[in-house]
Backbone as JSON Lines, residues from 0, in Angstrom:
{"i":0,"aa":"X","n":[39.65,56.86,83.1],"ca":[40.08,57.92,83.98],"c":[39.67,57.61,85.42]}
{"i":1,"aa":"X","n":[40.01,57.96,86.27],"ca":[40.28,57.62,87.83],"c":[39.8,58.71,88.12]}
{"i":2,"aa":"X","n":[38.62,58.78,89.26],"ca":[37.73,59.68,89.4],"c":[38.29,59.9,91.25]}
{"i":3,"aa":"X","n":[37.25,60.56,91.56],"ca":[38.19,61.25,93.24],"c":[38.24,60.19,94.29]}
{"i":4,"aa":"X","n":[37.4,59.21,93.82],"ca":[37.1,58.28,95.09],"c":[38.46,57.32,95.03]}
{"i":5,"aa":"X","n":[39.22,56.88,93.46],"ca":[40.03,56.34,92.96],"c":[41.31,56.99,93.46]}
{"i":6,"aa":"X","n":[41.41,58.44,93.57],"ca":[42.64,59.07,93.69],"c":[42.78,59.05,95.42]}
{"i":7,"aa":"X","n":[41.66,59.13,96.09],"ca":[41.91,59.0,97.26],"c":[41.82,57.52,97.83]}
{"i":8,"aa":"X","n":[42.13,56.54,97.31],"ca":[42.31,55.33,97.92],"c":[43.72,55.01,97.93]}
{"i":9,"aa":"X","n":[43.76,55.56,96.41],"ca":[45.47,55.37,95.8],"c":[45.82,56.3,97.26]}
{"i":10,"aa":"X","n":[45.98,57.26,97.68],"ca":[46.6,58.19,98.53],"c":[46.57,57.49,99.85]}
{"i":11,"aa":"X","n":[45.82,57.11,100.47],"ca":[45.66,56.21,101.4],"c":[46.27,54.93,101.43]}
{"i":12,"aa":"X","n":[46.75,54.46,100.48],"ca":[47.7,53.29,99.75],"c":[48.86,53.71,100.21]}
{"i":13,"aa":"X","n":[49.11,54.97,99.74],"ca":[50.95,55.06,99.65],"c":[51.41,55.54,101.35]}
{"i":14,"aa":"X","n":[50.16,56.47,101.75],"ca":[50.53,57.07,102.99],"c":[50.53,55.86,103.97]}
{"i":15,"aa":"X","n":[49.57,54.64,103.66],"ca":[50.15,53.46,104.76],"c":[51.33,52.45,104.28]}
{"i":16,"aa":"X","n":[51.5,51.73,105.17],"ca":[52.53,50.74,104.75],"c":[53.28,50.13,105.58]}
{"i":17,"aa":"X","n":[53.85,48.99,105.68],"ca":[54.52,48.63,107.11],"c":[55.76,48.88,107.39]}
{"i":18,"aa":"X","n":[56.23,49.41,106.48],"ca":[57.54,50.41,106.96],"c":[57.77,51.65,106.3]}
{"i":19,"aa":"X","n":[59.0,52.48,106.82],"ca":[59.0,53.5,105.82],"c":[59.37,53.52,104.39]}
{"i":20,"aa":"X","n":[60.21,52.32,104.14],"ca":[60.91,52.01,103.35],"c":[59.31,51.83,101.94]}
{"i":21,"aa":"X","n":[58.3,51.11,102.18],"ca":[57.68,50.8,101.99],"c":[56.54,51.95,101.53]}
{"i":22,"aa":"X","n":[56.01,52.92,102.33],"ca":[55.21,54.3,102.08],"c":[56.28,54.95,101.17]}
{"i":23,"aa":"X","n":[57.78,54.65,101.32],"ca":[58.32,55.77,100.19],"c":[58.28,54.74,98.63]}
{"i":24,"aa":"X","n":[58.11,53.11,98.49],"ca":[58.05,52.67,97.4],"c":[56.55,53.37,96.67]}
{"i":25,"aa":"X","n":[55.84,53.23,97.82],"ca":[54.27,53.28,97.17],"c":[54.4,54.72,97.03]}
{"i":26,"aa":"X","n":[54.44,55.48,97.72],"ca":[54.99,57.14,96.92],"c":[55.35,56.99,95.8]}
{"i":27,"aa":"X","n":[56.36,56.82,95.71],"ca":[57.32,56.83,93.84],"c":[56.4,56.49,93.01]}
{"i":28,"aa":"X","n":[55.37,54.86,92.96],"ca":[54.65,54.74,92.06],"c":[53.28,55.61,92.18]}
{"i":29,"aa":"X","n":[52.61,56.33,92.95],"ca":[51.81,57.63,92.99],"c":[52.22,58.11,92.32]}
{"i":30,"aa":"X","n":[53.33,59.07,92.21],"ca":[54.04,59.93,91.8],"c":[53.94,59.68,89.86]}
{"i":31,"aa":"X","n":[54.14,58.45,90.0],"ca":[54.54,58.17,88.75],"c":[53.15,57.79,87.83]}
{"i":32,"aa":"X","n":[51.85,57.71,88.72],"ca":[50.49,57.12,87.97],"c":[50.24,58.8,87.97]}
{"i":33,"aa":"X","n":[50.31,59.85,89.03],"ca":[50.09,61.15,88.61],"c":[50.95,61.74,87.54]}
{"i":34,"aa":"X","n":[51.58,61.72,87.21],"ca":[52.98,62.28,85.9],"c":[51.5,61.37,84.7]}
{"i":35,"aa":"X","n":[51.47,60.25,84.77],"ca":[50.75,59.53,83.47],"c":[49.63,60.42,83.03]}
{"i":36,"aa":"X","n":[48.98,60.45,84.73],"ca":[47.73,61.67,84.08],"c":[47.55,62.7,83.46]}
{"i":37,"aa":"X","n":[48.71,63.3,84.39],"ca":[48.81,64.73,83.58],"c":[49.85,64.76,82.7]}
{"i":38,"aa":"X","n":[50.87,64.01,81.98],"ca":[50.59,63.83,80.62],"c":[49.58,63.78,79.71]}
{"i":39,"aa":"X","n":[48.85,62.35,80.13],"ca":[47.68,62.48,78.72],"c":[47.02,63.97,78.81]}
{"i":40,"aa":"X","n":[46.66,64.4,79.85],"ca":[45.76,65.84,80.28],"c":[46.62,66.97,79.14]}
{"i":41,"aa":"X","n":[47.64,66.66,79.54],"ca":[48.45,67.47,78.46],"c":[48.67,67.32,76.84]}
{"i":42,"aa":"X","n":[48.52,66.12,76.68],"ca":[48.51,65.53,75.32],"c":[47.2,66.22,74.55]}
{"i":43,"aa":"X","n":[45.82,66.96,75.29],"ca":[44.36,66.67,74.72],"c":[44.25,68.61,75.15]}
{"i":44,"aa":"X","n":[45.56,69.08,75.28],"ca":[45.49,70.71,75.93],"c":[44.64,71.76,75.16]}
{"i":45,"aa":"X","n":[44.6,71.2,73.63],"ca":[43.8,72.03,73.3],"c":[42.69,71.37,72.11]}
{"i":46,"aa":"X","n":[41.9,72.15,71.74],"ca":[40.54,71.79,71.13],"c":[41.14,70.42,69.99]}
{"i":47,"aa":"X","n":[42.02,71.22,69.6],"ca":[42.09,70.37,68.1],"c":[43.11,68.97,68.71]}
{"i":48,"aa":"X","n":[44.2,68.69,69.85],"ca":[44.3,67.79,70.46],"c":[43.13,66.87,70.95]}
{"i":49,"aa":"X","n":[41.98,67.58,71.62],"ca":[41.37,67.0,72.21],"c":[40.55,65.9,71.16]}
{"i":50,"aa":"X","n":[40.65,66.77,70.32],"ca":[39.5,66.15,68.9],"c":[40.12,64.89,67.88]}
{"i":51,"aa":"X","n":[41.47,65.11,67.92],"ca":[42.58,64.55,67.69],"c":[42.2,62.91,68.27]}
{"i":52,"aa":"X","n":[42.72,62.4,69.5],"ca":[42.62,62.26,70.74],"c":[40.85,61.39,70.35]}
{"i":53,"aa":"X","n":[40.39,61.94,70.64],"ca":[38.73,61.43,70.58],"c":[38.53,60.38,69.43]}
{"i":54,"aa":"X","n":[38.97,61.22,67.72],"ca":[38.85,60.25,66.85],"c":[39.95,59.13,66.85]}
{"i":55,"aa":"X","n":[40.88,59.28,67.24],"ca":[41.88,57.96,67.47],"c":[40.68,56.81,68.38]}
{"i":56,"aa":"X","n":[40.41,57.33,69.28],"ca":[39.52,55.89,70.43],"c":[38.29,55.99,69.81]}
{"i":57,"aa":"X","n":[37.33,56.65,69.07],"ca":[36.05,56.81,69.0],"c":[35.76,57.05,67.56]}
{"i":58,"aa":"X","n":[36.6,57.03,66.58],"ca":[36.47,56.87,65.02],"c":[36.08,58.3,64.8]}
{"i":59,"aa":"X","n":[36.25,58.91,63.76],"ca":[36.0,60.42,62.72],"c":[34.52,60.6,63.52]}
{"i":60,"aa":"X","n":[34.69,61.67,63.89],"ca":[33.25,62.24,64.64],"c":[33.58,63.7,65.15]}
{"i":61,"aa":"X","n":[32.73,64.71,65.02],"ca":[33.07,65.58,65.55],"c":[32.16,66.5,66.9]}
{"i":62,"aa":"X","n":[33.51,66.76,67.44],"ca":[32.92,66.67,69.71],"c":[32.69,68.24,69.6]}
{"i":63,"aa":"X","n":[31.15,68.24,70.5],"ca":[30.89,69.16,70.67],"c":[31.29,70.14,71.74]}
């Protein structure tokens, strides 16, 4: 997961660029690494997702 220091570099990424043509490519793929996030965010929406989710990467265990 991409923590705030990560999301604001990415943002600083797309908002520069040496043309416009260029800040609107790096936009689109922002756009498109935020949609990824909040998918998975959405995938784990509730307890029994989340738990779901956990034992797939982290084997039968149960999260407190």
């Amino acid at each position: 997961m991409a923590n705030s220091y990560d999301i604001h570099i990415n943002m600083n990424y797309f908002l520069s660029g040496d043309s416009y043509e260029t800040m609107l490519e790096n936009k689109k793929r922002w756009e498109e690494e935020v949609k990824e996030h909040n998918d998975f965010f959405e995938s784990i929406s509730t307890k029994e997702k989340y738990q779901e989710k956990w034992n797939e990467v982290y084997g039968e265990s149960e999260v407190k």
